[in-house]
Structures are given as C-alpha cells and as structure tokens.
MARKE-857390 format. One record per residue (C-alpha): residue in three letters; x, y, z. Coordinates in steps of 0.25 Angstrom, whole numbers, plus 5000, padded with zeros to 4 digits. Example, Ala and Ser with C-alpha at 12.3 -4.5 7.8 and 13.67 -1.06 7.14 Angstrom:
<atoms>
ALA504949825031SER505549965029
</atoms>
This chain:
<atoms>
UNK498050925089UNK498050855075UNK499350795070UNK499650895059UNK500050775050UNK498550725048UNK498350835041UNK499450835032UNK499150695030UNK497750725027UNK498050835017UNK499150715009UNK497850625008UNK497050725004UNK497650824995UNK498650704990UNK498250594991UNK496750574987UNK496850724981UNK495450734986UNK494550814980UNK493250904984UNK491950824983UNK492650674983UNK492650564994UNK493650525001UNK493550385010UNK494450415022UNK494750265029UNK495450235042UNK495850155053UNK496650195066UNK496750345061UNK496750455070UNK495450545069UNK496350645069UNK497050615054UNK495450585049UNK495050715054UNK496250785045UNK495850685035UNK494350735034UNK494850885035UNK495650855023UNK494550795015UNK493550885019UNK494451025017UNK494450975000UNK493050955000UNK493050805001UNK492050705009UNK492950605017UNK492250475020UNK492950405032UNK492950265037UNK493550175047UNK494150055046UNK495049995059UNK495749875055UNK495049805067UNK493649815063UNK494149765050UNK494749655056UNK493449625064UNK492549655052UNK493249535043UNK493349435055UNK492149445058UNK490949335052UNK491149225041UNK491949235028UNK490349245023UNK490149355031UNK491249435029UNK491049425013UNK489749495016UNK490249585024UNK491649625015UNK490449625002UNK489549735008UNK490649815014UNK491449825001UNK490049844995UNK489749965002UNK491250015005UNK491450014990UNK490250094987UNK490750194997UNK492150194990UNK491650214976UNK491150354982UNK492650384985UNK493450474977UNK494650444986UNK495050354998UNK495950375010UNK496250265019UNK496950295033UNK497250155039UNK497950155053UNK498250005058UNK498249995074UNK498649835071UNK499149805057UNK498849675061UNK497349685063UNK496949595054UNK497949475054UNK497049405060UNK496049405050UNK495949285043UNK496449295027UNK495349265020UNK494349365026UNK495549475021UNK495649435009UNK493849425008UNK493949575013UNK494949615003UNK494249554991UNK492849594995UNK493049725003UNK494549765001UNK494649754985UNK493349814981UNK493349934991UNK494749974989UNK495649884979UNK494449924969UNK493750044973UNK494450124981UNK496050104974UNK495350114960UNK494350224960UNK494850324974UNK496050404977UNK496550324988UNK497450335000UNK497850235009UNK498850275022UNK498950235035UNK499050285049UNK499950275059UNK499850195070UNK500450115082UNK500349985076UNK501150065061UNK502250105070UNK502349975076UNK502549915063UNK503550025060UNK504350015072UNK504050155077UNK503450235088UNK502050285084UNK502550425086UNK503550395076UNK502750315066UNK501650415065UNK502850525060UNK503450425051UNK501950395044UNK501850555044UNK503050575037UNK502750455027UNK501450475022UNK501550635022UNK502750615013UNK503050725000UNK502050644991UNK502150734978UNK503650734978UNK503550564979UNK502650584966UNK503650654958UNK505050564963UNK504250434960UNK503850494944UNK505350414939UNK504950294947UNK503550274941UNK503950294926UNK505050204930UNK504050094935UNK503050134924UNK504050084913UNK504749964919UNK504549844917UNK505549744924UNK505549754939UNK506549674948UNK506549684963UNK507749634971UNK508049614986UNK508249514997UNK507849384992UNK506949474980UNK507049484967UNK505949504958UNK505549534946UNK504049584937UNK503749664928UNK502949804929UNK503049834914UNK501649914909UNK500849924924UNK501350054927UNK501950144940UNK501250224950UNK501850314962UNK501250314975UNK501550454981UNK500350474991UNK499050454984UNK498650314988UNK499550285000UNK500250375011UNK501250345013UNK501750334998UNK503050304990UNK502950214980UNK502750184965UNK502050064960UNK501749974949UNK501449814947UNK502149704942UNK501549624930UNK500749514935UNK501549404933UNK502849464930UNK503349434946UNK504449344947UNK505449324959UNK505449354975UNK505249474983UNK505449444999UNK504849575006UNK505549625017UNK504649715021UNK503349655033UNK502049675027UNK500649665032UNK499349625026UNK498149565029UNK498549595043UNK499849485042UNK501049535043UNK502249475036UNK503749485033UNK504649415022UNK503449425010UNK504449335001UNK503749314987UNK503849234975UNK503449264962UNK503249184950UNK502449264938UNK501849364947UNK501349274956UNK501849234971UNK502249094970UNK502949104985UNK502549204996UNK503249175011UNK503349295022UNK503249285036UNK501849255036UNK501749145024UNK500449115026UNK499649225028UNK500449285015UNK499949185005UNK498649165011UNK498549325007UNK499249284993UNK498149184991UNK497049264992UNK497049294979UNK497749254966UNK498049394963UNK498749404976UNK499949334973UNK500349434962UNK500949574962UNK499949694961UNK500949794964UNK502549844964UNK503049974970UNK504250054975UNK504150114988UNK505050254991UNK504350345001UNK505750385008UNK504950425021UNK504550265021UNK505550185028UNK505450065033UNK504249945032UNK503249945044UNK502349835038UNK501449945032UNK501349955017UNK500950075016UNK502150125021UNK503149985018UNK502849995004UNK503150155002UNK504750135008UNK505750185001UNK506650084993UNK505549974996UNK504449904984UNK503349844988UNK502549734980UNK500949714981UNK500249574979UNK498849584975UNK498249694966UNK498849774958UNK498449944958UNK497749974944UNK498550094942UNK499849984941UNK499049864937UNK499549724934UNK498349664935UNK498349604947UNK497149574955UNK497149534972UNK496449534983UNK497649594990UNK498649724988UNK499949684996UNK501049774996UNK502249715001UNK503549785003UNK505249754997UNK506149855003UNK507449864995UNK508249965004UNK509049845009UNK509249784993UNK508549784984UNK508349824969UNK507349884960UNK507649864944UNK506449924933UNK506849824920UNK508349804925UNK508549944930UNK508949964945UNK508050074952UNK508150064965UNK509349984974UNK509149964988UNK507950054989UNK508550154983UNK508250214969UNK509550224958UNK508950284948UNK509150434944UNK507650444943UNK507150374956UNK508350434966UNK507050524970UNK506250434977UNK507550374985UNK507250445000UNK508550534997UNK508050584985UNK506550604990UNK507150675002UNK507950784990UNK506850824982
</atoms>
C-alpha cells in the first residue's frame, strides 16, 4: 500500500511547484528515492498531459565516476557529459530533483580539485546556467537513515517530520512574506548581530525574492545579495555545514570590502582550499532570512538549515540573477546564523527581528505564532 503522502507530495511539485503544463518536459532526477514516490511522481506528471524524463544519479557512482582515471581524463569525460546532458536539459521546460543521501559523506573523500573540475565543466553549465536560468525548477530531498541521523531522530520519526515540512501551507507563506520582501526590496543598510558577529553590507538596488515552494521543498525564506564589496565585519556560524562531502563547524569569516580576508572552522583547510578555487568564491552571492515555523532545528542539511525560523543564511559564490550582485563562482554555499539565542536584524538602522523573532507590526506574521493564527 502506498504512503498517502507521496501523492500529496507529488501534486505540491507538480501543481505548485513547476506548475507544469500539458505538452512540456519535465526532468525527474534521483537518488535513494523509493520507487514508490516516483511512481506517484510519474502519475502526477502524466495525469496533466506532461512527458516526465527520469534519471538516476547515486551519490556513489558519482563518487566512482570522478575518482576514476587522470585529471586528463576526467576533463574529457566532465566536457562530453555536460555536452550531451545540457543539450537534454535545453529540452526541459521544468526540472524536479529528488536527491536522498544514504551517506552524506560519500564524497569526502574525493579529492578538491576534481569537485571543483566537475562543478566548473559539468555542474555550472548543466545547472547553474541552463537549468536555474531557463526551467521551473525544484530541488528537494528525501528522507533517509543517514538524514535522521544527522537530525538526531528515529527514521520513523524523521520521515513525519520531512512530511510535515515540505507539505507545509505554501500559498499562505506567499502572502505573510509580501511586508518582508518590499521591506528588503527597499533597504539599503543591513547589519547582523550575534555571538562574536557583527556585520555589515549593503543591499541597496538588487532587489528581494520569496521562496515559498517553487524552487525548494522544503521553503521559507526571502532572499537578496549584498553589493559586492559592501561586506565588512565577522559572522561566526553556529550552525554544522557540509559540502563537497566535508563537514564542518564554527565557519568563522572575516570580511574586508566584500572579500574573505580570514576563514577558520573546524576544518580550516578543506574550507579555504574550497574558497580558493575561484576568486569569486570568497564573496557573497546571496543573504536571506529563513522562517518556515515547521523548521526547527539544523541537521547539517541546508535545504532544511537555511529555512529555520529565526535563522539567515549567507551563500559564497554565485549570486541568483533574479537578486544579482554580480558575483560570479564556481560554488553556491549556503551557510546558516541562527539568532533565536541573540541576535539582531536592523534594515538602515531599523530593528526587525530580535532573537529570531520578528517586532515589526508588519512581519508579526511570519513569527511561528503568527503563521500558526492565520
């Protein structure tokens, strides 16, 4: 018997998400997703007159796709799959991306350099250029053991708390975020404040977006980007993050004009090995305020860390072109503040939110009491 959820979860995607339409192409990707949720998945697609294209990608034959041969050969190899992959993609008219992680850790042991080859000849091409630019995109995950490890919970447990994230009242968040994105869309002065934080940019003319379920499930946020070389101060995250398959704690960051002048956390090395990869690396690409109230606490996902209520999240690397600051990278990294312990928000001198929480008349909405009313 099917979990009744799939199907809800596959109308969301569907009907909300990538508002897919009859005649269009949809490229359904996963890894570690049950063949169950597909099926509802397919069904969904098929029952609006759409053609779903569907392919696998398990993070261990990635992993032994970009081990295997020399740098050379890899090159060759990243060139004529991006070649033919992104052919495939401009035939898309929308893109859903189910990626279950069995390990999170599957690919730490790939060296740095051939990541960073495979997100410059594969990754940025495909998807950072094609598929973010010119499809209706949704990226979500799937639970797994190895989530509700990260999360400390049961996987019975887990899988009802991803249900009751992602299938969130997504048209509701769309209204109560409206204050915060004219808000945002006007600002120019931002300054962050917490433990051994305080910084400061400006966001003057790049513009706001909400995020309310039709690029990532689950959603909660509103986003816009610093001005290249408007960051000055610290941030020290206290929220784990993982990428490129390391996992690290305590991201401590020093700016000076935009640029990371200092970068220290649990795992120094690997950190700026990934900041040196490109110059545009070490600069901002995107700020956002997370406030889904069913989102409560980090479990080294972004996906989920970055949607918490009463957290913000920072991104180094590229910058979005519908909030751009003109930042170019090889890397899109989200990493994650949580404030419901201390922490301030002021927009041009002007406190907004205190210790996670929103004080304004206009935001009181998208505070998890005042979701939970409406």
């Amino acid at each position: 018997m099917k979990d009744p959820r799939f199907a809800k979860l596959a109308h969301t995607f569907v009907h909300h998400s990538t508002k897919l339409q009859k005649g269009e192409q949809v490229l359904i990707e996963s890894a570690s997703v049950p063949h169950a949720m597909l099926e509802a998945l397919i069904d969904e697609v098929i029952a609006v007159g759409a053609t779903p294209h569907i392919n696998f990608i398990p993070a261990d034959l990635q992993r032994h796709f970009l081990l295997g041969g020399t740098m050379e050969e890899l090159e060759t190899r990243l060139k004529h799959q991006a070649e033919v992959d992104l052919q495939r993609m401009e035939k898309m008219q929308a893109y859903i991306g189910i990626r279950g992680k069995d390990n999170v850790s599957e690919l730490a042991d790939v060296p740095a350099e051939r990541v960073m080859l495979y997100n410059e000849l594969y990754q940025t091409p495909v998807h950072m250029q094609q598929r973010v630019k010119h499809t209706r995109w949704l990226v979500t995950r799937w639970p797994t053991p190895s989530m509700a490890q990260l999360a400390d919970m049961s996987t019975e447990a887990f899988e009802d708390y991803y249900f009751s994230v992602c299938l969130t009242d997504y048209a509701h968040m769309e209204e109560a975020a409206k204050p915060l994105v004219k808000r945002m869309a006007s600002a120019d002065r931002v300054r962050l404040t917490g433990p051994d934080t305080d910084l400061r940019f400006s966001i003057k003319n790049i513009g706001a977006v909400s995020c309310h379920g039709l690029r990532n499930i689950p959603d909660g946020e509103c986003y816009s980007a610093p001005v290249r070389d408007s960051v000055n101060g610290v941030i020290h995250f206290n929220t784990p993050t993982s990428y490129q398959g390391y996992r690290m704690e305590d991201v401590r960051l020093v700016f000076k004009d935009g640029k990371v002048v200092e970068a220290t956390s649990t795992n120094t090395e690997a950190l700026n090995k990934i900041l040196d990869g490109h110059e545009g690396n070490r600069y901002l690409g995107e700020f956002a305020l997370g406030f889904n109230p069913n989102v409560t606490k980090p479990m080294c996902d972004t996906l989920f860390d970055e949607k918490i209520s009463g957290s913000i999240h920072l991104a180094l690397g590229n910058c979005y072109d519908a909030a751009p600051n003109g930042n170019k990278a090889t890397i899109h990294w989200d990493i994650v503040f949580i404030q419901k312990e201390g922490g301030d928000i002021f927009f041009d001198d002007e406190l907004i939110r205190h210790n996670g929480l929103f004080v304004t008349d206009d935001l009181l909405g998208l505070n998890p009491e005042g979701f939970a009313k409406a």
